[in-house]
MARPA-426413 format. One record per residue (C-alpha): x, y, z; residue number from 1. Coordinates in steps of 0.2 Angstrom, whole numbers, plus 5000, padded with zeros to 4 digits. Example, Ala and Ser with C-alpha at 12.3 -4.5 7.8 and 13.67 -1.06 7.14 Angstrom:
2
xx|yy|zz|seq
5062|4978|5039|1
5068|4995|5036|2
This chain:
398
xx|yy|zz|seq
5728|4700|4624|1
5718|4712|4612|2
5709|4719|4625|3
5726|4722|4636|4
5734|4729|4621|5
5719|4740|4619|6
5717|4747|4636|7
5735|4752|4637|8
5733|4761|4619|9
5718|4770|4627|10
5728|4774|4643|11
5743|4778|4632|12
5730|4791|4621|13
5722|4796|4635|14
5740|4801|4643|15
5745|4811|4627|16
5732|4822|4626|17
5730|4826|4645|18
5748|4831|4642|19
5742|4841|4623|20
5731|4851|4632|21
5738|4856|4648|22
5754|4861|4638|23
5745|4871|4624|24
5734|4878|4641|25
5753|4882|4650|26
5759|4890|4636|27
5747|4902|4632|28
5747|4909|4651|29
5764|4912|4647|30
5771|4900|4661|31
5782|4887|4651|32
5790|4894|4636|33
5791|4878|4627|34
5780|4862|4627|35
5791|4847|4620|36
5784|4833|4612|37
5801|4823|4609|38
5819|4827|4609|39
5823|4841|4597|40
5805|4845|4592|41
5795|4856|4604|42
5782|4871|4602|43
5790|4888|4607|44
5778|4901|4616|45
5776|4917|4614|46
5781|4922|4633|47
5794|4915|4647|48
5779|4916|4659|49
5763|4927|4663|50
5768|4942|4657|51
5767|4953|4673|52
5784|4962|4669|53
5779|4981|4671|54
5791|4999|4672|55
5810|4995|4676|56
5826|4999|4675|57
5832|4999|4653|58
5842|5007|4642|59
5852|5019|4636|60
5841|5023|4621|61
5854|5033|4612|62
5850|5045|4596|63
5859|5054|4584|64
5853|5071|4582|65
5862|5086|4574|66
5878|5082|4574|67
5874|5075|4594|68
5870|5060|4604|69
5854|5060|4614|70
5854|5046|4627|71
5840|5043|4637|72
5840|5025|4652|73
5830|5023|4667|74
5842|5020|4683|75
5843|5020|4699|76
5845|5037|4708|77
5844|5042|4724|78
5834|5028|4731|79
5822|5026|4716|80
5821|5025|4697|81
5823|5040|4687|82
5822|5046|4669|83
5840|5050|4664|84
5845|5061|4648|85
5861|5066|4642|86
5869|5074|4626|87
5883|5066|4620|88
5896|5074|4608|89
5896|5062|4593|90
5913|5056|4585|91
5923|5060|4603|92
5924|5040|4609|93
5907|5044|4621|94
5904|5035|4636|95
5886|5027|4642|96
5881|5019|4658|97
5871|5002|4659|98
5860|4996|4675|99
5856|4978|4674|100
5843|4977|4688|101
5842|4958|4687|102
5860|4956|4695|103
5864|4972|4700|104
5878|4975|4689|105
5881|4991|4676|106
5894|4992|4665|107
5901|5007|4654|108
5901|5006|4635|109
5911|5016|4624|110
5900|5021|4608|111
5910|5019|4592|112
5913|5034|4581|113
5900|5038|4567|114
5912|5030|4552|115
5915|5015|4562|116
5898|5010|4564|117
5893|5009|4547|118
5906|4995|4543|119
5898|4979|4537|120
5908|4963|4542|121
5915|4951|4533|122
5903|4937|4527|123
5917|4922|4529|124
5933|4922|4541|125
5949|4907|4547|126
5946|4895|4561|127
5950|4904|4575|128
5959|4892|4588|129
5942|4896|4600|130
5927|4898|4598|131
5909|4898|4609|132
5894|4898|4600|133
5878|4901|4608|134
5860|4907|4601|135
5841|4914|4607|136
5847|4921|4623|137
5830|4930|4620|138
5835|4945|4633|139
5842|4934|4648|140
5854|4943|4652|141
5859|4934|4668|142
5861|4919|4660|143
5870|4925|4646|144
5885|4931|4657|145
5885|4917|4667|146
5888|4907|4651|147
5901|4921|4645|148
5912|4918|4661|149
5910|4898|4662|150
5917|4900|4648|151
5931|4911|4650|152
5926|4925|4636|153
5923|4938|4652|154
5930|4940|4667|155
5919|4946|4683|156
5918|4964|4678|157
5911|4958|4660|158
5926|4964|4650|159
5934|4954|4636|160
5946|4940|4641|161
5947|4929|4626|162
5961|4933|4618|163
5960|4929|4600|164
5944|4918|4603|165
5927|4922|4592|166
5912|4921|4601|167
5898|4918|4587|168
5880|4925|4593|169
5866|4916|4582|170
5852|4926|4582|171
5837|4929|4593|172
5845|4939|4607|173
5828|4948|4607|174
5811|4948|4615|175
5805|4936|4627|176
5817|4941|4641|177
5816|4958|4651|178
5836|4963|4646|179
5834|4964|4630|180
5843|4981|4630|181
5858|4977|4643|182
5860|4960|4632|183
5864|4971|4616|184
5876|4984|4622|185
5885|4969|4632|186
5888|4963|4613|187
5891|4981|4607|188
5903|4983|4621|189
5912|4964|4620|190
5912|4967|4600|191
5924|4982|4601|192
5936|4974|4615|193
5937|4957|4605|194
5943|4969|4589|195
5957|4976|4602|196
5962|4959|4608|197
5963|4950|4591|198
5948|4943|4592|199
5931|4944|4585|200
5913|4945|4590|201
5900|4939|4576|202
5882|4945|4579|203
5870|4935|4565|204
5855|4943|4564|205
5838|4929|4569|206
5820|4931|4564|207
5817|4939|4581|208
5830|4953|4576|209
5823|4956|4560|210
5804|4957|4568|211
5809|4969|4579|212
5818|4982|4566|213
5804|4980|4556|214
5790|4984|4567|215
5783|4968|4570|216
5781|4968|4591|217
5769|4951|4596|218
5783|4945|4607|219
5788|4962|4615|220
5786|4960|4633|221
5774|4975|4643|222
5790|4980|4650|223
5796|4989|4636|224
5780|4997|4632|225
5780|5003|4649|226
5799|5010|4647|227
5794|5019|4633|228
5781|5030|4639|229
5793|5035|4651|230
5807|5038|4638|231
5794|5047|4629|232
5800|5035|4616|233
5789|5023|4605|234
5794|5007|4608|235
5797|5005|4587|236
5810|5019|4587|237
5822|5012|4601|238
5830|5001|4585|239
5827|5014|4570|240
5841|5019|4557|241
5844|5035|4570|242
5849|5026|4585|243
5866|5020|4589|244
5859|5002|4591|245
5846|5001|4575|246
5861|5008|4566|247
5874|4993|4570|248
5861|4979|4569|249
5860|4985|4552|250
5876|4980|4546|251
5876|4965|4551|252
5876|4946|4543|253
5862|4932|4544|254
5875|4922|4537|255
5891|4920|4540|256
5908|4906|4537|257
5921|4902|4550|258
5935|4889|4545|259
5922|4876|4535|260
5905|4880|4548|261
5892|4889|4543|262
5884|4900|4555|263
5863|4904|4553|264
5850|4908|4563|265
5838|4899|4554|266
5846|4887|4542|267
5849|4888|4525|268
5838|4879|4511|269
5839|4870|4496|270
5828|4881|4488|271
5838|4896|4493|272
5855|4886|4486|273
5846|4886|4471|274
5844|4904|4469|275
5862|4904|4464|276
5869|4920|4478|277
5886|4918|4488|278
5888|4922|4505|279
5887|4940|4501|280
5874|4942|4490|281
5863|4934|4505|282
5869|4945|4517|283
5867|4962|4506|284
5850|4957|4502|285
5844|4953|4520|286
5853|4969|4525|287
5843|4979|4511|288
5827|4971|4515|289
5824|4977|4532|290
5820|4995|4526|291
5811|4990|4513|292
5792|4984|4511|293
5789|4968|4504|294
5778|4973|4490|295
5794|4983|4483|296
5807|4968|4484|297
5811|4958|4469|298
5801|4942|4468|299
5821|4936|4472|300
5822|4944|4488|301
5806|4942|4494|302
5811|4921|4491|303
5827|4923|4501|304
5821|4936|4514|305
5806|4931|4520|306
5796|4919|4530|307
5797|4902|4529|308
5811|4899|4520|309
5825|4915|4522|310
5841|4909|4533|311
5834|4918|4549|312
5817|4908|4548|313
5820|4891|4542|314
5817|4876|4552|315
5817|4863|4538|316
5834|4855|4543|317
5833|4854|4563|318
5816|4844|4555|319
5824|4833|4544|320
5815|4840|4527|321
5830|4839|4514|322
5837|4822|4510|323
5855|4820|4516|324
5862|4823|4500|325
5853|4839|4498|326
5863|4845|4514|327
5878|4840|4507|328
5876|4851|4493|329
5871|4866|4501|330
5889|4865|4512|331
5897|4860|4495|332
5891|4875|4487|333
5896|4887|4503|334
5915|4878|4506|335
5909|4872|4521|336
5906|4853|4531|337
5896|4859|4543|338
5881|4871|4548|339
5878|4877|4566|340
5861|4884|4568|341
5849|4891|4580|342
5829|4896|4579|343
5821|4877|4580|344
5822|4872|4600|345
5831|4856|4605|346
5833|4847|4622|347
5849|4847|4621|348
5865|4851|4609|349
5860|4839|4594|350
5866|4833|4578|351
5859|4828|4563|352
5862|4822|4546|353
5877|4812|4554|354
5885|4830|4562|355
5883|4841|4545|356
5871|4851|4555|357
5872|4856|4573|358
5857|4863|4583|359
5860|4874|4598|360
5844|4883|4603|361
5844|4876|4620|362
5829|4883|4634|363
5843|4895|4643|364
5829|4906|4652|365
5822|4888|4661|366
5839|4884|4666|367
5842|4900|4673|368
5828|4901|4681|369
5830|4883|4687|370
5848|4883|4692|371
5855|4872|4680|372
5869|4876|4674|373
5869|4883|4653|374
5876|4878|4639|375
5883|4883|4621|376
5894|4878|4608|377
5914|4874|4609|378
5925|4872|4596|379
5945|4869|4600|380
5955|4865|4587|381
5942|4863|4575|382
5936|4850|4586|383
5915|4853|4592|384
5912|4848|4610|385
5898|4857|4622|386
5905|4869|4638|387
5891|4874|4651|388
5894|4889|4663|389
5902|4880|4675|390
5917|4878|4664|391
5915|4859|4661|392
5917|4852|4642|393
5908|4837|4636|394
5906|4830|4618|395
5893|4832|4608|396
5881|4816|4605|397
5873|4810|4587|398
Protein backbone atom coordinates (compact mmCIF):
# COMPACT_ATOMS: atom_id res chain seq x y z
CA UNK A 1 0.00 0.00 0.00
CA UNK A 2 3.04 2.57 0.79
CA UNK A 3 4.77 2.02 -2.13
CA UNK A 4 1.32 2.34 -4.37
CA UNK A 5 0.60 5.48 -2.45
CA UNK A 6 3.96 6.58 -3.23
CA UNK A 7 4.21 6.01 -6.85
CA UNK A 8 1.05 7.64 -7.44
CA UNK A 9 2.32 10.83 -5.26
CA UNK A 10 5.39 10.66 -7.65
CA UNK A 11 3.24 10.44 -10.78
CA UNK A 12 0.97 12.97 -9.46
CA UNK A 13 4.35 15.32 -8.76
CA UNK A 14 5.79 14.29 -11.76
CA UNK A 15 2.29 15.44 -13.63
CA UNK A 16 2.29 18.96 -11.94
CA UNK A 17 5.45 20.05 -12.74
CA UNK A 18 5.42 18.81 -16.40
CA UNK A 19 2.40 21.02 -16.47
CA UNK A 20 4.45 24.08 -14.18
CA UNK A 21 6.94 24.27 -16.84
CA UNK A 22 5.31 23.89 -20.14
CA UNK A 23 2.77 26.65 -18.87
CA UNK A 24 5.48 29.05 -17.59
CA UNK A 25 7.34 28.04 -21.12
CA UNK A 26 3.81 28.93 -23.09
CA UNK A 27 3.46 31.94 -21.49
CA UNK A 28 6.48 33.53 -22.04
CA UNK A 29 6.17 32.79 -25.95
CA UNK A 30 3.12 34.69 -25.69
CA UNK A 31 0.87 31.67 -26.88
CA UNK A 32 -1.58 31.29 -23.82
CA UNK A 33 -2.31 34.38 -21.90
CA UNK A 34 -3.01 32.68 -18.72
CA UNK A 35 -1.78 29.29 -17.15
CA UNK A 36 -4.54 28.28 -14.36
CA UNK A 37 -3.59 26.28 -11.46
CA UNK A 38 -7.34 25.95 -10.03
CA UNK A 39 -10.51 27.65 -10.48
CA UNK A 40 -10.12 31.40 -9.81
CA UNK A 41 -6.33 31.40 -9.29
CA UNK A 42 -4.33 31.62 -12.61
CA UNK A 43 -1.01 33.50 -13.83
CA UNK A 44 -1.82 36.18 -16.38
CA UNK A 45 0.86 36.73 -19.17
CA UNK A 46 2.11 39.40 -20.58
CA UNK A 47 0.89 38.59 -24.28
CA UNK A 48 -2.37 36.88 -26.01
CA UNK A 49 0.07 35.09 -28.16
CA UNK A 50 3.73 35.60 -29.97
CA UNK A 51 3.58 38.92 -30.48
CA UNK A 52 3.90 39.13 -34.37
CA UNK A 53 1.23 41.87 -34.63
CA UNK A 54 3.05 44.64 -36.87
CA UNK A 55 1.74 48.16 -38.89
CA UNK A 56 -2.31 48.22 -39.14
CA UNK A 57 -5.14 49.82 -39.49
CA UNK A 58 -5.60 52.38 -35.71
CA UNK A 59 -6.72 55.34 -34.56
CA UNK A 60 -7.94 58.44 -34.78
CA UNK A 61 -5.19 59.90 -32.55
CA UNK A 62 -6.97 63.29 -31.98
CA UNK A 63 -5.13 66.57 -30.52
CA UNK A 64 -5.97 69.69 -29.35
CA UNK A 65 -3.88 72.34 -30.80
CA UNK A 66 -4.66 76.21 -30.93
CA UNK A 67 -7.95 76.41 -30.62
CA UNK A 68 -8.08 73.14 -33.34
CA UNK A 69 -8.26 69.47 -33.43
CA UNK A 70 -5.65 67.51 -35.29
CA UNK A 71 -6.78 63.91 -36.01
CA UNK A 72 -4.54 61.60 -37.40
CA UNK A 73 -5.75 57.27 -38.18
CA UNK A 74 -4.48 54.80 -40.44
CA UNK A 75 -7.31 53.41 -42.87
CA UNK A 76 -7.99 51.85 -45.64
CA UNK A 77 -7.92 54.01 -49.07
CA UNK A 78 -7.83 53.22 -52.30
CA UNK A 79 -6.91 49.57 -51.94
CA UNK A 80 -4.23 50.10 -49.24
CA UNK A 81 -3.45 51.78 -45.80
CA UNK A 82 -2.88 55.28 -45.67
CA UNK A 83 -1.89 57.94 -43.10
CA UNK A 84 -5.02 60.10 -42.70
CA UNK A 85 -4.93 63.84 -41.18
CA UNK A 86 -7.50 66.09 -40.63
CA UNK A 87 -8.20 69.56 -38.74
CA UNK A 88 -11.08 69.68 -36.90
CA UNK A 89 -12.80 72.82 -35.65
CA UNK A 90 -12.87 72.27 -31.82
CA UNK A 91 -16.27 73.03 -29.84
CA UNK A 92 -18.53 72.63 -33.22
CA UNK A 93 -19.77 68.81 -32.42
CA UNK A 94 -16.78 67.41 -34.73
CA UNK A 95 -17.04 64.16 -36.31
CA UNK A 96 -14.27 61.22 -36.56
CA UNK A 97 -14.12 57.99 -38.43
CA UNK A 98 -13.17 54.52 -36.94
CA UNK A 99 -11.80 51.36 -39.00
CA UNK A 100 -11.88 48.16 -37.08
CA UNK A 101 -9.79 45.92 -39.49
CA UNK A 102 -10.54 43.00 -37.25
CA UNK A 103 -14.38 42.73 -38.41
CA UNK A 104 -14.56 45.19 -41.02
CA UNK A 105 -16.66 47.47 -39.40
CA UNK A 106 -16.16 51.71 -38.86
CA UNK A 107 -18.26 53.74 -37.06
CA UNK A 108 -18.34 57.63 -36.58
CA UNK A 109 -17.88 59.36 -33.20
CA UNK A 110 -19.03 62.67 -32.33
CA UNK A 111 -16.17 64.41 -30.19
CA UNK A 112 -17.80 66.20 -27.15
CA UNK A 113 -17.31 69.93 -26.88
CA UNK A 114 -14.02 71.19 -24.87
CA UNK A 115 -16.42 72.01 -21.40
CA UNK A 116 -18.00 68.82 -21.76
CA UNK A 117 -14.97 66.70 -21.53
CA UNK A 118 -13.60 67.96 -18.35
CA UNK A 119 -16.69 66.76 -16.36
CA UNK A 120 -15.87 64.27 -13.67
CA UNK A 121 -18.68 61.79 -12.94
CA UNK A 122 -20.38 61.11 -10.04
CA UNK A 123 -18.68 58.66 -7.64
CA UNK A 124 -22.08 56.89 -6.55
CA UNK A 125 -25.55 56.56 -8.43
CA UNK A 126 -29.42 54.44 -7.98
CA UNK A 127 -29.83 51.04 -9.16
CA UNK A 128 -30.70 51.28 -12.49
CA UNK A 129 -33.30 48.70 -13.50
CA UNK A 130 -30.37 47.05 -15.99
CA UNK A 131 -27.29 46.67 -15.77
CA UNK A 132 -24.08 44.62 -17.77
CA UNK A 133 -21.04 44.70 -16.18
CA UNK A 134 -18.02 43.39 -17.78
CA UNK A 135 -14.00 43.99 -17.34
CA UNK A 136 -10.33 43.41 -18.98
CA UNK A 137 -11.45 43.43 -22.49
CA UNK A 138 -7.74 44.19 -22.81
CA UNK A 139 -8.41 45.57 -26.69
CA UNK A 140 -10.66 42.76 -28.01
CA UNK A 141 -12.62 44.63 -29.66
CA UNK A 142 -14.56 41.74 -31.56
CA UNK A 143 -15.43 40.23 -28.60
CA UNK A 144 -16.38 43.18 -26.83
CA UNK A 145 -19.36 43.90 -29.36
CA UNK A 146 -20.25 40.67 -29.69
CA UNK A 147 -20.83 40.66 -25.77
CA UNK A 148 -22.44 44.27 -26.30
CA UNK A 149 -25.17 42.96 -28.65
CA UNK A 150 -25.88 39.41 -26.94
CA UNK A 151 -26.78 41.63 -24.57
CA UNK A 152 -28.96 44.05 -26.19
CA UNK A 153 -26.79 47.35 -25.25
CA UNK A 154 -26.11 47.80 -29.18
CA UNK A 155 -27.65 47.10 -32.03
CA UNK A 156 -25.81 45.70 -35.39
CA UNK A 157 -24.54 49.25 -36.40
CA UNK A 158 -23.01 49.57 -32.74
CA UNK A 159 -25.33 52.35 -31.48
CA UNK A 160 -26.85 52.51 -28.13
CA UNK A 161 -30.03 50.45 -27.54
CA UNK A 162 -30.42 50.19 -23.89
CA UNK A 163 -32.55 52.52 -23.00
CA UNK A 164 -32.04 53.62 -19.40
CA UNK A 165 -29.64 50.57 -18.68
CA UNK A 166 -25.87 51.16 -17.28
CA UNK A 167 -23.24 49.28 -18.73
CA UNK A 168 -20.40 49.46 -15.95
CA UNK A 169 -16.78 48.91 -17.74
CA UNK A 170 -14.17 47.71 -14.87
CA UNK A 171 -11.01 48.41 -16.01
CA UNK A 172 -8.38 47.00 -18.14
CA UNK A 173 -9.70 47.80 -21.56
CA UNK A 174 -5.98 48.25 -22.51
CA UNK A 175 -2.96 46.45 -23.87
CA UNK A 176 -2.85 43.02 -24.71
CA UNK A 177 -5.34 43.19 -27.65
CA UNK A 178 -4.64 44.82 -31.13
CA UNK A 179 -7.96 47.41 -30.70
CA UNK A 180 -7.06 49.05 -28.08
CA UNK A 181 -7.96 52.25 -29.91
CA UNK A 182 -11.39 51.20 -31.62
CA UNK A 183 -12.26 49.69 -28.00
CA UNK A 184 -12.08 53.21 -26.44
CA UNK A 185 -13.83 55.41 -28.82
CA UNK A 186 -16.57 52.62 -29.01
CA UNK A 187 -16.91 53.70 -25.16
CA UNK A 188 -16.49 57.48 -25.91
CA UNK A 189 -19.12 57.10 -28.51
CA UNK A 190 -21.78 54.57 -26.37
CA UNK A 191 -21.03 56.93 -23.20
CA UNK A 192 -22.61 60.14 -24.96
CA UNK A 193 -25.67 58.16 -26.54
CA UNK A 194 -26.30 56.37 -23.10
CA UNK A 195 -26.46 60.23 -21.56
CA UNK A 196 -29.21 60.92 -24.60
CA UNK A 197 -31.25 57.83 -23.72
CA UNK A 198 -31.29 58.05 -19.96
CA UNK A 199 -28.87 55.84 -19.46
CA UNK A 200 -25.29 55.66 -18.34
CA UNK A 201 -21.95 54.41 -19.20
CA UNK A 202 -19.40 54.10 -16.36
CA UNK A 203 -15.73 53.70 -17.34
CA UNK A 204 -13.49 52.78 -13.96
CA UNK A 205 -10.23 53.28 -14.65
CA UNK A 206 -7.76 49.53 -14.00
CA UNK A 207 -4.00 49.26 -13.42
CA UNK A 208 -3.59 48.78 -17.15
CA UNK A 209 -5.20 52.12 -17.72
CA UNK A 210 -3.30 54.04 -15.22
CA UNK A 211 0.15 52.17 -16.63
CA UNK A 212 -0.52 53.37 -19.95
CA UNK A 213 -1.26 57.33 -18.85
CA UNK A 214 1.64 57.12 -16.95
CA UNK A 215 4.16 55.91 -19.28
CA UNK A 216 4.71 52.46 -18.16
CA UNK A 217 4.49 50.46 -21.77
CA UNK A 218 5.64 46.38 -20.89
CA UNK A 219 2.41 45.18 -22.17
CA UNK A 220 2.06 47.48 -25.27
CA UNK A 221 1.76 45.34 -28.15
CA UNK A 222 4.45 45.99 -31.43
CA UNK A 223 1.61 47.12 -33.18
CA UNK A 224 1.29 50.23 -31.73
CA UNK A 225 4.88 51.02 -31.88
CA UNK A 226 4.71 50.44 -35.33
CA UNK A 227 1.40 52.85 -35.80
CA UNK A 228 3.23 55.34 -34.21
CA UNK A 229 6.06 55.88 -36.29
CA UNK A 230 3.76 56.07 -38.99
CA UNK A 231 1.54 58.72 -36.99
CA UNK A 232 4.86 60.40 -36.36
CA UNK A 233 3.37 60.14 -32.93
CA UNK A 234 5.24 58.42 -29.81
CA UNK A 235 3.38 55.88 -28.61
CA UNK A 236 3.26 57.79 -24.84
CA UNK A 237 1.55 60.92 -26.34
CA UNK A 238 -1.53 58.99 -27.96
CA UNK A 239 -3.19 59.21 -24.21
CA UNK A 240 -1.48 62.77 -22.96
CA UNK A 241 -3.44 65.68 -21.16
CA UNK A 242 -3.60 67.18 -25.15
CA UNK A 243 -5.44 64.50 -26.64
CA UNK A 244 -9.24 64.11 -26.82
CA UNK A 245 -8.76 60.57 -25.35
CA UNK A 246 -5.97 61.24 -22.48
CA UNK A 247 -8.11 64.04 -21.58
CA UNK A 248 -11.47 62.00 -20.70
CA UNK A 249 -9.68 58.97 -19.15
CA UNK A 250 -8.75 61.60 -16.89
CA UNK A 251 -11.82 62.42 -15.28
CA UNK A 252 -12.70 59.34 -14.70
CA UNK A 253 -13.43 57.03 -11.39
CA UNK A 254 -11.40 53.89 -10.02
CA UNK A 255 -14.32 53.52 -7.86
CA UNK A 256 -17.54 53.99 -8.09
CA UNK A 257 -21.41 52.86 -6.11
CA UNK A 258 -24.50 51.71 -8.02
CA UNK A 259 -27.72 50.86 -5.80
CA UNK A 260 -25.63 48.94 -2.84
CA UNK A 261 -22.51 47.34 -5.41
CA UNK A 262 -19.38 48.63 -5.48
CA UNK A 263 -17.74 48.72 -8.68
CA UNK A 264 -13.30 48.40 -8.68
CA UNK A 265 -10.94 47.33 -10.88
CA UNK A 266 -8.79 45.98 -8.26
CA UNK A 267 -10.61 45.64 -5.00
CA UNK A 268 -10.72 47.63 -2.29
CA UNK A 269 -8.67 47.01 1.08
CA UNK A 270 -8.89 46.97 4.63
CA UNK A 271 -5.95 48.96 4.77
CA UNK A 272 -7.26 51.44 2.39
CA UNK A 273 -10.66 51.55 4.66
CA UNK A 274 -8.50 52.51 7.12
CA UNK A 275 -7.23 55.53 5.70
CA UNK A 276 -10.62 57.01 6.60
CA UNK A 277 -11.47 58.68 2.56
CA UNK A 278 -15.06 58.36 0.93
CA UNK A 279 -15.75 57.48 -2.33
CA UNK A 280 -14.64 60.72 -3.54
CA UNK A 281 -11.76 61.52 -1.81
CA UNK A 282 -10.41 58.03 -3.47
CA UNK A 283 -11.39 59.01 -6.80
CA UNK A 284 -9.90 62.70 -6.64
CA UNK A 285 -6.67 61.36 -5.35
CA UNK A 286 -6.35 58.59 -8.07
CA UNK A 287 -7.39 61.16 -10.63
CA UNK A 288 -4.50 63.59 -9.21
CA UNK A 289 -2.08 60.99 -9.08
CA UNK A 290 -1.55 60.13 -12.67
CA UNK A 291 0.23 63.39 -13.36
CA UNK A 292 2.18 63.47 -10.59
CA UNK A 293 5.40 61.53 -9.75
CA UNK A 294 5.50 59.32 -6.92
CA UNK A 295 8.18 61.00 -5.00
CA UNK A 296 5.91 64.23 -4.89
CA UNK A 297 2.61 62.35 -3.46
CA UNK A 298 1.81 62.40 0.10
CA UNK A 299 2.95 59.40 1.98
CA UNK A 300 -1.34 59.12 1.94
CA UNK A 301 -1.62 59.00 -1.60
CA UNK A 302 1.30 57.08 -2.56
CA UNK A 303 -0.70 54.12 0.22
CA UNK A 304 -4.01 54.60 -1.75
CA UNK A 305 -2.64 54.98 -5.30
CA UNK A 306 -0.15 52.76 -5.87
CA UNK A 307 0.81 49.25 -6.21
CA UNK A 308 -0.12 46.47 -4.44
CA UNK A 309 -2.64 47.76 -2.59
CA UNK A 310 -4.66 50.94 -4.50
CA UNK A 311 -8.37 50.01 -5.75
CA UNK A 312 -6.91 49.33 -9.35
CA UNK A 313 -4.10 46.87 -8.19
CA UNK A 314 -5.42 44.71 -5.53
CA UNK A 315 -5.98 41.26 -5.71
CA UNK A 316 -6.25 40.51 -1.93
CA UNK A 317 -10.02 39.54 -2.02
CA UNK A 318 -10.36 37.40 -5.21
CA UNK A 319 -7.45 35.62 -2.95
CA UNK A 320 -9.16 35.30 0.19
CA UNK A 321 -6.61 37.56 2.32
CA UNK A 322 -9.22 39.72 4.63
CA UNK A 323 -11.15 37.67 7.06
CA UNK A 324 -14.90 37.72 6.25
CA UNK A 325 -15.67 40.28 8.67
CA UNK A 326 -13.11 42.54 7.33
CA UNK A 327 -15.10 42.47 4.12
CA UNK A 328 -18.14 43.25 5.80
CA UNK A 329 -16.73 46.29 7.09
CA UNK A 330 -15.32 47.69 4.05
CA UNK A 331 -19.08 47.48 2.27
CA UNK A 332 -20.35 48.86 5.62
CA UNK A 333 -18.11 51.75 5.46
CA UNK A 334 -19.07 52.42 1.56
CA UNK A 335 -23.23 51.75 1.90
CA UNK A 336 -22.80 48.88 0.03
CA UNK A 337 -23.46 44.66 0.28
CA UNK A 338 -21.64 43.92 -2.49
CA UNK A 339 -18.32 44.50 -4.40
CA UNK A 340 -17.96 43.43 -8.21
CA UNK A 341 -14.47 43.47 -9.19
CA UNK A 342 -12.16 42.79 -12.12
CA UNK A 343 -8.05 42.58 -12.37
CA UNK A 344 -7.52 38.84 -10.49
CA UNK A 345 -8.59 36.14 -13.56
CA UNK A 346 -11.13 33.56 -12.68
CA UNK A 347 -12.51 30.51 -14.79
CA UNK A 348 -15.65 31.52 -14.56
CA UNK A 349 -18.09 34.34 -12.87
CA UNK A 350 -17.29 33.42 -9.09
CA UNK A 351 -18.28 34.53 -5.81
CA UNK A 352 -16.62 34.73 -2.58
CA UNK A 353 -17.16 35.63 0.80
CA UNK A 354 -20.73 33.97 0.65
CA UNK A 355 -21.49 36.60 -2.65
CA UNK A 356 -20.13 39.95 -0.97
CA UNK A 357 -17.62 39.84 -3.69
CA UNK A 358 -18.15 39.01 -7.17
CA UNK A 359 -15.17 38.40 -9.69
CA UNK A 360 -15.74 38.82 -13.40
CA UNK A 361 -12.31 38.86 -15.14
CA UNK A 362 -13.18 36.03 -17.34
CA UNK A 363 -10.32 34.95 -20.54
CA UNK A 364 -12.56 36.90 -23.18
CA UNK A 365 -9.76 36.95 -25.89
CA UNK A 366 -9.51 32.85 -25.56
CA UNK A 367 -13.06 32.58 -26.02
CA UNK A 368 -13.05 34.76 -28.85
CA UNK A 369 -10.61 33.29 -30.36
CA UNK A 370 -12.07 29.89 -29.69
CA UNK A 371 -15.74 30.47 -30.57
CA UNK A 372 -17.13 30.11 -27.25
CA UNK A 373 -19.49 32.29 -26.63
CA UNK A 374 -18.48 35.42 -23.65
CA UNK A 375 -19.58 36.53 -20.79
CA UNK A 376 -20.29 39.46 -18.22
CA UNK A 377 -22.19 40.51 -15.54
CA UNK A 378 -26.26 40.87 -15.29
CA UNK A 379 -28.10 42.51 -12.72
CA UNK A 380 -32.15 42.70 -13.28
CA UNK A 381 -33.99 44.10 -10.61
CA UNK A 382 -31.15 44.03 -8.30
CA UNK A 383 -30.93 40.55 -8.81
CA UNK A 384 -27.08 39.17 -10.16
CA UNK A 385 -27.21 36.50 -12.82
CA UNK A 386 -24.44 35.91 -15.65
CA UNK A 387 -25.73 36.86 -19.75
CA UNK A 388 -23.13 35.52 -22.54
CA UNK A 389 -23.26 36.95 -26.12
CA UNK A 390 -25.66 34.78 -27.23
CA UNK A 391 -28.34 36.39 -25.03
CA UNK A 392 -28.72 33.49 -22.76
CA UNK A 393 -29.00 34.30 -18.69
CA UNK A 394 -27.90 31.83 -16.10
CA UNK A 395 -27.16 32.32 -12.31
CA UNK A 396 -24.40 32.90 -10.74
CA UNK A 397 -22.71 29.83 -8.72
CA UNK A 398 -20.98 30.19 -5.02
Amino acid sequence: MWLTGKKTFLVTLTLAATYLVAGIGLLATGTINRLYFWPGWSIKGPKTRSDLSGFAADGPIVFYDHGHLISKRIAPQGGKLALLTDTLAAGLNSRVQCFVRETGQGFEVRLRNDPAVSVVPADSYPAPKKLLAVSDIEGNFKGFQELLRGAGVVDAQLNWVFGQGHLVLVGDFFDRGLNVTECLWLIYKLEQEAERAGGQVHFIVGNHERMNLTGHLKYVRRKYLRNADTLGVRYERWYGRETVLGQWLRTKNVVERIGHVVFVHGGISPQIVAEGLSLTQLNALARSSIDTSVAALTPQARRVTQPPGSPDWYRGLVLAEPREEQVAAVLHAYRATAMVVGHTPVERISRFYHGKVVAIDLPHQQRTDSGQPLQALWLENGIMSIIDSRGIITRVEE
